[in-house]
N, C-alpha and C positions, 0 to 999 in steps of 0.2 A: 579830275574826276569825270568831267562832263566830254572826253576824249571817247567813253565806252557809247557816249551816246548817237547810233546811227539810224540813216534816213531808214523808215519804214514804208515809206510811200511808195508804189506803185514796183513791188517785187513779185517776182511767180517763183513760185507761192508766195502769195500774200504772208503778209506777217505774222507769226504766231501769238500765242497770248505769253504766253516765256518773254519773248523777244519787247512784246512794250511792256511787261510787267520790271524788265529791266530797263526799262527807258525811263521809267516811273521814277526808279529804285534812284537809280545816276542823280536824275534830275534832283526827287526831296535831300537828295542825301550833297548837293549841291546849294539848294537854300538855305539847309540847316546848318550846313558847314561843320558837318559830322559826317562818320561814315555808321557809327554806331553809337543811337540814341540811349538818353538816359534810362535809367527803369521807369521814372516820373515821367519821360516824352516817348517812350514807347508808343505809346496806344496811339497816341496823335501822330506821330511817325506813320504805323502802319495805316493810317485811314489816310493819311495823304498821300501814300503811295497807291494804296486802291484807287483813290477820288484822281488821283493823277493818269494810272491806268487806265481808269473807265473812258474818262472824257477823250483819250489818248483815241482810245479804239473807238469810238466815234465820230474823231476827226476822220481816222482811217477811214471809214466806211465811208462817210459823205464826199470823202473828194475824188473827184472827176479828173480824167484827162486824157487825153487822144493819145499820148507817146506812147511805144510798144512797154511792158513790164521788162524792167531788166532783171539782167541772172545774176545771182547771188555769188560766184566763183565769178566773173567776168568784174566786178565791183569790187571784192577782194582783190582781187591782185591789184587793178589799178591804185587799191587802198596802199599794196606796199609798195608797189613803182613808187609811188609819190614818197613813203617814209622813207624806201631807202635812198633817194633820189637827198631826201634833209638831211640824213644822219650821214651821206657820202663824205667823206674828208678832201 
């Protein structure tokens, strides 16, 4: 599950709210060791995915650092160099 979950930090563009709302999403749905909560943990579900969210983008915003922003296409692919580099026979 926690495979969807990637680095948000320091992209141009910056990260959208989609993009940690899914971060959120991966992560609770990681704790909970569900992907689809009960009717009974619904509501708790969804307020930890907000409360996950929120703080998410907060980290974002606070952190600092001198490295240029990387590109979103230039990171993908390295993403699949690398898998199909695993999954080569």
């Amino acid at each position: 599950m926690c495979r969807n979950i990637h680095t948000l930090h320091n992209f141009e563009p910056a990260a959208t709210s989609d993009e940690v709302h899914a971060a959120a999403l991966q992560y609770v749905r990681k704790i909970a060791g569900t992907t689809k909560p009960s009717k009974a943990n619904q509501a708790a579900f969804d307020e930890a995915v907000h409360e996950v969210a929120h703080i998410t983008q907060h980290l974002l915003d606070a952190l600092v650092t001198a490295a240029p922003p990387k590109n979103r296409e230039v990171e993908a692919e390295k993403a699949k160099a690398r898998a199909a580099g695993r999954y080569a026979a």
